[in-house]
C-alpha positions as CSV (number, residue, x, y, z in Angstrom):
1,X,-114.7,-188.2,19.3
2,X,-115.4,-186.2,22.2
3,X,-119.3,-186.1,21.4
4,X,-119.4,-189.8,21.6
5,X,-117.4,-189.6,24.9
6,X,-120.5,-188.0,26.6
7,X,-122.9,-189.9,24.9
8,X,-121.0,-193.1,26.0
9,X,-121.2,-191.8,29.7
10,X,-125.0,-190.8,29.0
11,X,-125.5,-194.5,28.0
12,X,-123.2,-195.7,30.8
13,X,-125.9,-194.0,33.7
14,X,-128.9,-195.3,31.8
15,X,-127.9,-198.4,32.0
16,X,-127.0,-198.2,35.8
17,X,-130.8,-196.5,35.6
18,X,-132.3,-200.0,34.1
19,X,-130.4,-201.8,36.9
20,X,-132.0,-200.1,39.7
21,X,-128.7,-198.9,41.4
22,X,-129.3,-195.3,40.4
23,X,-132.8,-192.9,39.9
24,X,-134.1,-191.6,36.8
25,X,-133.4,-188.4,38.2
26,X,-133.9,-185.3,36.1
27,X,-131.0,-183.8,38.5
28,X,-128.4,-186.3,38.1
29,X,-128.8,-186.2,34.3
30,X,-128.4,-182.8,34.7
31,X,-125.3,-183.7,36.4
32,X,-124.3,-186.8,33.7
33,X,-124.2,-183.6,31.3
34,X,-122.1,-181.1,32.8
35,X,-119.9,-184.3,33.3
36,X,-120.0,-185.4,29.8
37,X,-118.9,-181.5,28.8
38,X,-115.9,-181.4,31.7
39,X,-114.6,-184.8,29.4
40,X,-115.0,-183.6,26.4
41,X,-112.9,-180.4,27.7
42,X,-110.2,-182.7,29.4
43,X,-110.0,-184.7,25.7
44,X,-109.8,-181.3,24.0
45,X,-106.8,-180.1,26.5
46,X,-104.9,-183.7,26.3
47,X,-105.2,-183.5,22.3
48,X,-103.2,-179.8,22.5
49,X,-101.1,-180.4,25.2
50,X,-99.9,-183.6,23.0
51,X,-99.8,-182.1,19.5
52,X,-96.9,-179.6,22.0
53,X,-95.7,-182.0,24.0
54,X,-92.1,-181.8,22.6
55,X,-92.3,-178.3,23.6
56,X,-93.5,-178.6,27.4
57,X,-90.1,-178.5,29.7
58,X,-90.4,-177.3,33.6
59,X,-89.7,-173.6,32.4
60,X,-93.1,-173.8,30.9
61,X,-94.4,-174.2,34.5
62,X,-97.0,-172.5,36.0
63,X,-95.5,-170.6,39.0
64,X,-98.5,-168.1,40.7
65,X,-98.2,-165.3,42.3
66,X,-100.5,-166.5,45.1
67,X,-100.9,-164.6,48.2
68,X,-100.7,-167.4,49.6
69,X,-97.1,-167.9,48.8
70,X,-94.0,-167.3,50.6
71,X,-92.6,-163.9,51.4
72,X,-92.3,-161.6,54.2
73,X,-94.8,-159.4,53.6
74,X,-97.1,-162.0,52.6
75,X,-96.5,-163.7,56.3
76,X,-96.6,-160.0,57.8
77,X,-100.3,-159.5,56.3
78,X,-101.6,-163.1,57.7
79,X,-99.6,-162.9,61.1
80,X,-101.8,-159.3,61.3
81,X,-105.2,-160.8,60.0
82,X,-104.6,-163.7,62.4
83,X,-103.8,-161.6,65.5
84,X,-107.1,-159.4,64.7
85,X,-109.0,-162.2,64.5
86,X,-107.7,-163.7,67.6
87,X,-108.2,-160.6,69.8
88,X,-111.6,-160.1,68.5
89,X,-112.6,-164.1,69.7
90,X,-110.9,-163.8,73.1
91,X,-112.6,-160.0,73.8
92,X,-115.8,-161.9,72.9
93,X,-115.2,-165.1,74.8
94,X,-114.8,-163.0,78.0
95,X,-118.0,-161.1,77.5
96,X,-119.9,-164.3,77.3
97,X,-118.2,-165.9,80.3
98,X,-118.9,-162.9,82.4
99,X,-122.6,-163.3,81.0
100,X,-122.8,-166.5,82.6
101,X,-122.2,-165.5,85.8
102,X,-124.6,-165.4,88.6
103,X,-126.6,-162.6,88.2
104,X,-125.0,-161.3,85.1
105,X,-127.6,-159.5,82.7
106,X,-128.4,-160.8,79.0
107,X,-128.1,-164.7,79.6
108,X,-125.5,-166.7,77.6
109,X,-125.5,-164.4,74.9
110,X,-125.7,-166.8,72.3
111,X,-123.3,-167.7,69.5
112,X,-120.6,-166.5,69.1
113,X,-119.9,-163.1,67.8
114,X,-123.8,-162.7,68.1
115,X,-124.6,-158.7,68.8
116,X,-121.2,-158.0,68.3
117,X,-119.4,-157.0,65.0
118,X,-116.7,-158.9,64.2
119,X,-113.5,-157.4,62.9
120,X,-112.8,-158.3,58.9
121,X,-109.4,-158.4,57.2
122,X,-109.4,-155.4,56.0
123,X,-110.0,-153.8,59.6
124,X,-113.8,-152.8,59.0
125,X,-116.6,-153.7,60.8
126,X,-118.3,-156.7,59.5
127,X,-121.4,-155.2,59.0
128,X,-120.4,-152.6,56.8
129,X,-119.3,-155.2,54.0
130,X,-121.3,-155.2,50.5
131,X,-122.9,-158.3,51.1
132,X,-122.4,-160.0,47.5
133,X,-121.5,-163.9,48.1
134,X,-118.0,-162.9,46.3
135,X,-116.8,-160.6,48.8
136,X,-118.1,-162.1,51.6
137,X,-115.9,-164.9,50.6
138,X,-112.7,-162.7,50.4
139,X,-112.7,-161.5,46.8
140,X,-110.3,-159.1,45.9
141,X,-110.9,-155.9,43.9
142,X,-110.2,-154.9,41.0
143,X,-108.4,-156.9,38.1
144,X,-106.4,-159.0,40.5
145,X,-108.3,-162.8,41.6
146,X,-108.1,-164.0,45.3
147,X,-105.0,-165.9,44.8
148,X,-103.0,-162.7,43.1
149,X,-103.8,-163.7,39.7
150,X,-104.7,-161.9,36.7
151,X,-108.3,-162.2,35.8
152,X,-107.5,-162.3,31.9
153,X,-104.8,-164.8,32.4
154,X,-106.3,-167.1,35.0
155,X,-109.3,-167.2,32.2
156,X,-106.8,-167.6,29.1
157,X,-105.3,-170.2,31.1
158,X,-108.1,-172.3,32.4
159,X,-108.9,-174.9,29.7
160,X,-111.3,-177.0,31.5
161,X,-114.1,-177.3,33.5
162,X,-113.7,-178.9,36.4
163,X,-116.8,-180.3,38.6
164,X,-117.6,-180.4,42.2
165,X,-120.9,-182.4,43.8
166,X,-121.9,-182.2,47.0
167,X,-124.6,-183.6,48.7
168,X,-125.6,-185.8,51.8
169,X,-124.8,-189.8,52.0
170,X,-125.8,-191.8,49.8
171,X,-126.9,-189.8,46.6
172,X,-124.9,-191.2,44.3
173,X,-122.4,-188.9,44.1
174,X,-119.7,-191.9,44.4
175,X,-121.3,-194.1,41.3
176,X,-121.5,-191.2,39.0
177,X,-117.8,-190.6,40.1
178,X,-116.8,-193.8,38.4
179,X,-118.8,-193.6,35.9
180,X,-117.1,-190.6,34.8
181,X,-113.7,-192.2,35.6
182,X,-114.2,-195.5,33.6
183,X,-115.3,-193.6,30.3
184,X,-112.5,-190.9,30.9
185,X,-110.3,-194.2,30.9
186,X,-112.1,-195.4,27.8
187,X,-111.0,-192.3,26.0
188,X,-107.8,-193.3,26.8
189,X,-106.9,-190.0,29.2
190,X,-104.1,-190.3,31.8
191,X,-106.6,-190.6,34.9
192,X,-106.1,-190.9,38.6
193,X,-109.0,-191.9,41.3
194,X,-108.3,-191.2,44.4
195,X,-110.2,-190.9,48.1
196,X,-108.6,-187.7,48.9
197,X,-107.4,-188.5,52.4
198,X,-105.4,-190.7,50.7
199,X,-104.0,-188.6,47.9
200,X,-103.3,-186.1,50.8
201,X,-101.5,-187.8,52.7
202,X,-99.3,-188.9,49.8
203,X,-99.2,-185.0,49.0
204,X,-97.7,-184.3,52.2
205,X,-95.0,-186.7,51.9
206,X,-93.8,-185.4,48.0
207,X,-94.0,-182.4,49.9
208,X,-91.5,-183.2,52.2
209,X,-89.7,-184.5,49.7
210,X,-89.4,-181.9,47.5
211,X,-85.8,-180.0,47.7
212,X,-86.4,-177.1,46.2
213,X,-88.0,-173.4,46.6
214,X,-91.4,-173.7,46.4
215,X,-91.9,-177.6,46.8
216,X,-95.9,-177.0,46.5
217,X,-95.8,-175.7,43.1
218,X,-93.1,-178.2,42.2
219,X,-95.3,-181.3,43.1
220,X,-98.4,-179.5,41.4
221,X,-97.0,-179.1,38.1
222,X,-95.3,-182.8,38.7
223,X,-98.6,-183.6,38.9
224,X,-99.9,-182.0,36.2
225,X,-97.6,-183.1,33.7
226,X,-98.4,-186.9,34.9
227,X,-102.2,-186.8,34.3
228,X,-105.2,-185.3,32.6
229,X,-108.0,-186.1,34.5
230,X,-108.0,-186.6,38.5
231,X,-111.3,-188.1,40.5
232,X,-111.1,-187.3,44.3
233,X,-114.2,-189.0,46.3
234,X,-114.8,-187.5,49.5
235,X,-113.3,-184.2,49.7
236,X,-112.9,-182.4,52.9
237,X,-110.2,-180.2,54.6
238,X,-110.2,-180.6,58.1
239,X,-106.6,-179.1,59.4
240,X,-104.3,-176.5,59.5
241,X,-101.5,-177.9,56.9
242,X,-104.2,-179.1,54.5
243,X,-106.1,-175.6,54.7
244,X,-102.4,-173.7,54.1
245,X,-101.5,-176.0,51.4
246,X,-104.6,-177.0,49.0
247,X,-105.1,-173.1,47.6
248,X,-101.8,-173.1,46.2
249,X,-101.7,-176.7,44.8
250,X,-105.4,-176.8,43.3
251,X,-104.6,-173.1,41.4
252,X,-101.6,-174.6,39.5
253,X,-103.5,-177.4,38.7
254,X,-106.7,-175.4,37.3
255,X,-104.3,-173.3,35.4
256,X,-102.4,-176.1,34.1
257,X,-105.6,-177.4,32.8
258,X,-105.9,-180.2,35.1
259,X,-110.1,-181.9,34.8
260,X,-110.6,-182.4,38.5
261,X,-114.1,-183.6,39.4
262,X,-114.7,-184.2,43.0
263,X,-117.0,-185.7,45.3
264,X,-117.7,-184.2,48.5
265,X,-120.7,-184.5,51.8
266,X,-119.7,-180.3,52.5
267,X,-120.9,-177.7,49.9
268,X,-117.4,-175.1,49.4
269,X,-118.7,-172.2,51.7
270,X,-118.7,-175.1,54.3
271,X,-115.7,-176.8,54.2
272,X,-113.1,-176.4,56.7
273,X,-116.5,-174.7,59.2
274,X,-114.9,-173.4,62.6
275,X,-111.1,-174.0,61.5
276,X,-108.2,-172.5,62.7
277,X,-107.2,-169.1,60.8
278,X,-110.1,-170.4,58.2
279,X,-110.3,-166.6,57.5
280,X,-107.3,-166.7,56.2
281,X,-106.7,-169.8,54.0
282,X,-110.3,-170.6,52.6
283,X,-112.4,-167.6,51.7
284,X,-109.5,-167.7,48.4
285,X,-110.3,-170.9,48.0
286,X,-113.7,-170.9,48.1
287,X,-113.5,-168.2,45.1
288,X,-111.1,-170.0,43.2
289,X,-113.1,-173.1,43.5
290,X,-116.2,-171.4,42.1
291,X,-114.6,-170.0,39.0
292,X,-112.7,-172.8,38.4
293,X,-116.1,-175.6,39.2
294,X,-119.2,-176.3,38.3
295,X,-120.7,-176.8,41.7
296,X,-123.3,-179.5,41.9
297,X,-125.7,-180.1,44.8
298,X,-126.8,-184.0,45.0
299,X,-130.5,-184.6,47.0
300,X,-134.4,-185.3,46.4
301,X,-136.3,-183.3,44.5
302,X,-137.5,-180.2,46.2
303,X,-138.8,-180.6,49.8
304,X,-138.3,-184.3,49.4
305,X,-135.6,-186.3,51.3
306,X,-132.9,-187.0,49.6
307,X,-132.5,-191.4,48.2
308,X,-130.2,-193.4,50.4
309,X,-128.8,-195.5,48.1
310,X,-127.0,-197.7,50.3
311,X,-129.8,-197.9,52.7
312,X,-132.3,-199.0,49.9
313,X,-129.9,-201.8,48.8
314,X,-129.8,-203.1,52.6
315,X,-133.3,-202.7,53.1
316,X,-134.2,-204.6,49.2
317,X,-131.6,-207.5,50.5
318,X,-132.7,-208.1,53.3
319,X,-136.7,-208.2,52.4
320,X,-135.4,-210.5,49.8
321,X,-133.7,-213.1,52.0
322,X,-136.0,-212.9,54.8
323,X,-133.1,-212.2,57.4
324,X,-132.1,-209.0,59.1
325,X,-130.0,-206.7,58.3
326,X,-126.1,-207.9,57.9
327,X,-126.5,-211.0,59.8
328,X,-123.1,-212.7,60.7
329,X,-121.3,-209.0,59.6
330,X,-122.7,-206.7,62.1
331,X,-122.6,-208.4,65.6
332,X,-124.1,-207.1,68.2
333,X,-123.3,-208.1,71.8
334,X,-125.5,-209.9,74.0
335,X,-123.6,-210.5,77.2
336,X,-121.9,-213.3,75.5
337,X,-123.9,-214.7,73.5
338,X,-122.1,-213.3,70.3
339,X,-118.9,-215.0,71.3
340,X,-119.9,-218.1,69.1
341,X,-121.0,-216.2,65.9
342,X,-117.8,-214.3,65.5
343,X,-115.1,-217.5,66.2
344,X,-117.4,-218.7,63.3
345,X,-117.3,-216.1,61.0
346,X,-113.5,-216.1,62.3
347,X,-112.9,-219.2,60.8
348,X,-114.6,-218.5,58.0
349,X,-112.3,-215.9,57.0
350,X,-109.2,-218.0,57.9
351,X,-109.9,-220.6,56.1
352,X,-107.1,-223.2,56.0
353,X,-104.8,-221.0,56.6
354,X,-102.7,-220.8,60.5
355,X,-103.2,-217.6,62.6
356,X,-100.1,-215.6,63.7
357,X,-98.9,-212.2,64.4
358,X,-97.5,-210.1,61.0
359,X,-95.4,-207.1,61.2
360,X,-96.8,-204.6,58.7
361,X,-94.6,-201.7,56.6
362,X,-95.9,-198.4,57.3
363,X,-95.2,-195.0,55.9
364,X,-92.4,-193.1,56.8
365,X,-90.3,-196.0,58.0
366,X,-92.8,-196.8,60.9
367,X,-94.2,-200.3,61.4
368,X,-97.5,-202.0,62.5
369,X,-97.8,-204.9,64.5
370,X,-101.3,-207.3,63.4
371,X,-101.5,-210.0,66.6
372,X,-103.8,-212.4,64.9
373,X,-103.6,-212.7,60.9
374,X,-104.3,-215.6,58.8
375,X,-103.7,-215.2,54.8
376,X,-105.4,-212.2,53.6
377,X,-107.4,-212.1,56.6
378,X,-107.1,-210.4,60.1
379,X,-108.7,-209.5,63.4
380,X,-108.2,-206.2,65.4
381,X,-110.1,-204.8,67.9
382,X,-111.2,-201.4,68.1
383,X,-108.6,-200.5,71.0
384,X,-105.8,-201.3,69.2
385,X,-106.8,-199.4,66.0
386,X,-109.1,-196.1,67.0
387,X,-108.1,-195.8,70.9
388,X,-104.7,-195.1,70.5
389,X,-102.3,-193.5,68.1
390,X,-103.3,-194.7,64.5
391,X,-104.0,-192.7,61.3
392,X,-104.8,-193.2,57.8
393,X,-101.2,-194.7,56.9
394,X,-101.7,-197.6,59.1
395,X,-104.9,-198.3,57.8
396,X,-104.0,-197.6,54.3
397,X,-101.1,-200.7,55.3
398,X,-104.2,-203.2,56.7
399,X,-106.0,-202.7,53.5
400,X,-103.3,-202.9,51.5
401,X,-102.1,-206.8,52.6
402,X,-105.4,-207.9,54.0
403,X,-108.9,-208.5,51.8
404,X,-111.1,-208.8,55.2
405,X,-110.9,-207.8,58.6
406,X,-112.9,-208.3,61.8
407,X,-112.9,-206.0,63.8
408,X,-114.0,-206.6,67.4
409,X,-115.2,-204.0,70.5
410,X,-116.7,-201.0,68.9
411,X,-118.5,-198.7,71.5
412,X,-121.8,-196.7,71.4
413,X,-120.7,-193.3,70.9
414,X,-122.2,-191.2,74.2
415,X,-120.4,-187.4,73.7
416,X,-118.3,-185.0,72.0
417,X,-115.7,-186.4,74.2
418,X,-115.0,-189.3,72.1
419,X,-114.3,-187.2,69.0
420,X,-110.6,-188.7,69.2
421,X,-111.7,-192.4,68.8
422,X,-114.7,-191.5,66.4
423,X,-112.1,-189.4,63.7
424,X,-110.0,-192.8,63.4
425,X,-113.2,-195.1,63.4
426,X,-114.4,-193.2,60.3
427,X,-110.8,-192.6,58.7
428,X,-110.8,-196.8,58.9
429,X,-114.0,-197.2,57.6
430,X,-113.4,-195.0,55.0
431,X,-110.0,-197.3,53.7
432,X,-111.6,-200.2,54.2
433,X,-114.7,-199.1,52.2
434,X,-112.6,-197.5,49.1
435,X,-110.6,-200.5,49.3
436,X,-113.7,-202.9,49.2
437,X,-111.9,-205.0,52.2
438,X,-115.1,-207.4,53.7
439,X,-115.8,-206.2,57.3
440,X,-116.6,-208.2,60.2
441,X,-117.7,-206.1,63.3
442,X,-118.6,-206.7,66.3
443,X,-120.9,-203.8,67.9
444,X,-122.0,-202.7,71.4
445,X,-125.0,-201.5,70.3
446,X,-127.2,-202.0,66.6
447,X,-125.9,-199.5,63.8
448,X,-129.6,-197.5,64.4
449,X,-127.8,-196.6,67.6
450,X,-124.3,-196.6,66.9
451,X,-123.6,-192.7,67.2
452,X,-127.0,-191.2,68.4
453,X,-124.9,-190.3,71.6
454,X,-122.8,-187.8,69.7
455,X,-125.4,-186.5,68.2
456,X,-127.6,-185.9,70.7
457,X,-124.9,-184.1,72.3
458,X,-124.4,-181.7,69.3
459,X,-128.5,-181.1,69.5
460,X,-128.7,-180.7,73.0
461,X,-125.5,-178.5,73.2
462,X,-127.2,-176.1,70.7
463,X,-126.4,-177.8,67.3
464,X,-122.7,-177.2,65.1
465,X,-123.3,-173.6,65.1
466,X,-122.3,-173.8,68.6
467,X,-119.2,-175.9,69.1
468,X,-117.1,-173.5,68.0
469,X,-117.6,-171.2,70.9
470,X,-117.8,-174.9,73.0
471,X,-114.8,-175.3,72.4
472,X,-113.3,-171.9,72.8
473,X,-114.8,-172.0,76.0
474,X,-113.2,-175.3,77.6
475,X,-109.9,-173.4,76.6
476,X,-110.3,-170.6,78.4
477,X,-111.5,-172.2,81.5
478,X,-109.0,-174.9,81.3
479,X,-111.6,-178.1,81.1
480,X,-110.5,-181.2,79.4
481,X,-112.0,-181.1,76.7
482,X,-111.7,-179.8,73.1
483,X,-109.4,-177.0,71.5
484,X,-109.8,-174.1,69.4
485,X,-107.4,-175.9,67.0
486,X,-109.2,-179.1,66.6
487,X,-112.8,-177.4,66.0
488,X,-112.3,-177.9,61.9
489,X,-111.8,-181.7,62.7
490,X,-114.4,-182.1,65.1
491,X,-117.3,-180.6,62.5
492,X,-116.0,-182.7,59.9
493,X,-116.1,-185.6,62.3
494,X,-119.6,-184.8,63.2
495,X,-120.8,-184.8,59.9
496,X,-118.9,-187.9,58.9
497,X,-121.0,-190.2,61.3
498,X,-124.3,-190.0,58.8
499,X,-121.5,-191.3,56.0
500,X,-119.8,-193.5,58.4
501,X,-123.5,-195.4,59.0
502,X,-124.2,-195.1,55.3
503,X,-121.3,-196.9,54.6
504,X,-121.9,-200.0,57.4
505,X,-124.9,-200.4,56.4
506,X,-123.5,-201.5,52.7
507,X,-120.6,-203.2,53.3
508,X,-122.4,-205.8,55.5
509,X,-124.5,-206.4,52.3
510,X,-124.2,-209.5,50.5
511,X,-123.5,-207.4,47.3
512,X,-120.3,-205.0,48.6
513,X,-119.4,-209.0,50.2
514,X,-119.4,-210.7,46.6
């Protein structure tokens, strides 16, 4: 029974409770709950969906009329929002250049848009918006939701609730993910768990697939009729495509009656922060999320720091064993002196088995090249993986045929200018970690230190409110440096160094290693 389905997960998280890997936290069984009631709502909806199943053929899709959808005018109103937008940001950049000018009055003028009204969608002045959280996020009047929908039938439609948790690293979020996911399994619901970077990047490639009108609809209600429940850990948008595409898919879903909980490190206001055209793609999103979600924020109990999990289990193992921290996992160089630990722990992972190069199969007919493998072991260095031209498909193929890799070379992160090298450092850590592939690295500096470089820099340079107009301004005065375009990836970046260090200091555990 459905009742027993939430009880079961209540038990499931009291037991993980008793075994010390998760708080008695009156928030997270706050959370347990609403989770409990989003499975008992995905059993209800699998039960009715199966009693009609003879009955469900692709005319019984779901095809919205999204404003986000194709159509001239559709593309007229964005290409006019967009160019609004855009004229607004460059009238402002110049003020502020010509601000910092010898001589010139008012300073730097702050952030940007700061004592000047920035132009809305609808043409107004900012400032003369009704300031409800709704409409600041793009709602539409009258009877019609963000996405062109009817309210009535977006409601009659909806069947679930779905759930979102945010909250900084380490909380949990992840372990009450699967605990949900295991029990959803147990009631015997079609279920798929996925870190969404990967189910993304499988989404563009269905995508592209896809030869018919409206290919993003198609794959959604694919989708839809393949599963009942879907887990994503570590939500985030952090490009253009993603940002034009998820609206559509994730309202056929909700509407289909897809469960979807998610995990996420960004709160929905947040995501995408400084994006390009973000005005135009997320504030719909945003809305549709929220009546769609149950929106869950993960930390300590009020003015408390939130628990680090992972942090607590490196700190308990390592008290415990007398050592420090990830001995023989995390190497640190000492002008040489580390060369002897990692041919040992080299050999360790080779075992009896001989070291040669292997050709690996890569997405979209591409291949990777591995120098030095040995069974399901290999070793990389950080060049060849996060300083050149590498993405999640070629580290989705090194977890995929290898159980442990060292990795050898990784650099203190000093600037903003090594964004490039630190997105693919925490793309690979985030595989490998989903993956649970062992990790041997090899360090320039200890993890403490790792990326206090970069964010230095984001402290000194005024903090993340500030890089988008950073960035803006290397544009315009043709620096190297960072583009309007890339300021979505760069925030999310940022952020993702606390999780990247969250996760490093667990997988050189003894626990993530057994």
């Amino acid at each position: 029974a459905a009742g027993a389905d939430a009880e079961a997960l209540a038990g499931a998280y009291a037991r993980r409770v008793a075994d010390g890997k998760l708080e008695d936290s009156t928030l997270q069984k706050r959370v347990v709950q609403f989770l409990g009631t989003a499975l008992e709502q995905a059993r209800t909806t699998s039960a009715t969906a199966a009693a009609g199943e003879a009955s469900i053929r692709i005319a019984d899709w779901i095809w919205p009329a999204s404003k986000m959808g194709s159509g001239g005018a559709v593309a007229e109103e964005d290409r006019r929002r967009v160019a609004q937008y855009t004229a607004w940001l460059a009238a402002e950049n110049a003020r502020r250049v010509s601000q910092q000018r010898p001589g010139a009055a008012g300073g730097s003028g702050g952030a940007v848009g700061s004592g000047r009204v920035r132009p809305t969608a609808e043409g107004q002045d900012e400032g003369s918006q009704v300031s409800s959280a709704a409409q600041a996020e793009g709602a539409v009047e009258g009877s019609v939701s963000p996405l062109g929908l009817d309210e009535k039938e977006v409601r009659r439609q909806r069947r679930t609730q779905s759930v979102y948790m945010h909250g900084t690293v380490g909380t949990g979020k992840t372990m009450l993910l699967d605990l949900f996911c295991e029990q959803a399994r147990s009631a015997e619901l079609r279920v798929q768990r996925r870190h969404f970077y990967e189910f993304v990047l499988e989404l563009h490639v269905r995508i592209h697939a896809t030869q018919q009108e409206r290919p993003i609809e198609v794959v959604a209600n694919t989708l839809a009729d393949e599963v009942d429940v879907l887990c994503f850990d570590e939500f985030q948008i952090t490009d253009i495509q993603d940002a034009a595409i998820l609206p559509r898919f994730f309202e056929v879903l909700f509407l289909r009656g897809v469960a979807i909980v998610m995990t996420s490190n960004t709160p929905p206001q947040l995501l995408y922060a400084g994006g390009l055209n973000r005005h135009v793609h997320l504030p719909p999103f945003v809305n549709l999320m929220a009546e769609n979600c149950t929106v869950l924020g993960l930390g300590g109990p009020r003015g408390s720091e939130p628990v680090d999990y992972r942090r607590r289990a490196e700190e308990t193992e390592a008290r415990e064993e007398g050592l420090g921290a990830g001995v023989g996992r995390y190497v640190v160089a000492r002008g040489g002196e580390e060369v002897a630990e990692l041919e040992a722990a080299w050999s360790s992972l080779c075992g009896d088995s001989s070291v040669a190069p292997r050709s690996l199969a890569v997405s979209m007919g591409r291949s990777f090249l591995v120098e030095k493998a040995a069974g399901r072991a290999c070793r990389v260095t950080f060049q060849q993986l996060c300083d050149s031209e590498r993405g999640e498909a070629d580290y989705l193929a090194l977890a995929q045929h290898f159980d442990a890799v060292l990795l050898d070379g990784v650099p203190k992160y000093t600037s903003l200018e090594d964004v490039d090298t630190l997105r693919r450092f925490v793309k690979l850590l985030d595989v490998l970690y989903d993956r649970r592939v062992r990790l041997v690295l090899s360090a320039a500096v200890p993890l403490d230190e790792l990326f206090a470089g970069i964010r230095s820099d984001i402290k000194s340079g005024g903090g993340t409110d500030d890089l988008a107009w950073r960035a803006a301004q290397y544009s315009s005065d043709g620096k190297a440096g960072l583009a309007p375009s890339a300021v979505g990836t760069l925030l999310e970046a940022v952020r993702a160094t606390e999780r990247a260090e969250s996760r490093l200091r667990e997988m050189r555990t003894r626990r993530y290693w057994q």
